[in-house]
N, C-alpha and C positions, 0 to 999 in steps of 0.2 A: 833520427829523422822525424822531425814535426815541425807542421808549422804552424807561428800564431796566423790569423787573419782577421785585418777587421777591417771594418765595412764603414766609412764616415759615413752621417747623412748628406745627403745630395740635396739637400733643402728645395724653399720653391723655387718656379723660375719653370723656365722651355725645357729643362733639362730631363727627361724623364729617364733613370737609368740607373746603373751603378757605381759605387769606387769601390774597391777591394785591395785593398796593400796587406799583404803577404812576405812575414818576415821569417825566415829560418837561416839555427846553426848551421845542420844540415839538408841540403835540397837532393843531395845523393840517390834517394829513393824514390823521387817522383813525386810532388805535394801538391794537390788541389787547390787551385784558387778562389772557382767557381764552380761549383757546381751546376752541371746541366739540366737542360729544361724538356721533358718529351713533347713533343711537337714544335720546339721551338730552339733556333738558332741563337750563341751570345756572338754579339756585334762589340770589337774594341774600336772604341775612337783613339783612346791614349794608352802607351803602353813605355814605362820607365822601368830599367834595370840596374837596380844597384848591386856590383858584386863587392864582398868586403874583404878582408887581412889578408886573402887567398890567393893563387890565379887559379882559376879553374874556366873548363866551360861550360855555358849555360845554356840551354834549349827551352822555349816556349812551347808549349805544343796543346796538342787537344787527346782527352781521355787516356784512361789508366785502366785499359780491360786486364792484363796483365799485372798485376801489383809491382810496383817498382821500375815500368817499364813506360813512356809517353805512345800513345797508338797512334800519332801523324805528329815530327815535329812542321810548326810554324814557324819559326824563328831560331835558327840555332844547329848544331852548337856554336855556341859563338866564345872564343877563346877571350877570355878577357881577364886582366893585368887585376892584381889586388887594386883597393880603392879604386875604383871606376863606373863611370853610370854611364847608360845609351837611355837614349829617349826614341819616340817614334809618336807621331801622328798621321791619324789613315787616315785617309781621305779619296776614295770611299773608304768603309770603314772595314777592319778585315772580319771576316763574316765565319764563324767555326760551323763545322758541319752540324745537323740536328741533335741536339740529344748530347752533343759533345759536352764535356767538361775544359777548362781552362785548366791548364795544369804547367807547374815549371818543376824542370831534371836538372842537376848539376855534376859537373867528373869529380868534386873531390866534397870535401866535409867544411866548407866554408862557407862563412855567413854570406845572405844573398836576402833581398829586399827584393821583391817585384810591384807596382803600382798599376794598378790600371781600370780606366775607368770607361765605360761603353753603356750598350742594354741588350736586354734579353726581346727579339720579337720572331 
């Protein structure tokens, strides 16, 4: 259970905010994608999920007070078929409660991609 994450730059432009794409074997344990901010909410605009070899289900959610456990999901579980992606754009944008983390859970040991790019206010 780990996983990588990396952050592109968001270069210039209107865009004030983040990307974080979140790749793991396994997501079985609950992995962080973002880390929270106190005093302040993460806002996703976009949010891509790729699940890979496996079917497994996937859950989006916010904070991991429990280690290995999501503490509200947002999205999920969502059953989904090896090789498969779901996409989503909020509009308004979905807003995690303060202080929350971004976090993706999965039901088995298969690779799983998350993408998503928003900001922190």
């Amino acid at each position: 259970m780990s996983i990588t994450v990396t952050t592109p730059d968001v270069g210039p432009g209107s865009f004030q905010g983040f990307i974080v794409n979140g790749v793991s074997a396994d997501a079985s344990g609950c992995e962080e994608l973002k880390a929270g901010t106190a005093g302040k909410s993460i806002l996703i605009d976009h949010l891509t999920i790729n699940n890979g070899a496996t079917a497994q289900s996937i859950t989006i959610g916010e904070g991991e007070t429990t280690p290995g456990s999501v503490d509200t999901a947002l999205i999920g579980p969502i059953a989904m078929a090896a090789n498969t992606s779901l996409q989503w754009d909020f509009y308004p944008p979905m807003r995690l409660t303060v202080a929350k983390s971004l976090v993706v859970d999965s039901s088995s040991t298969g690779p799983v991609c998350v993408f998503a790019r928003g900001r922190v206010e």
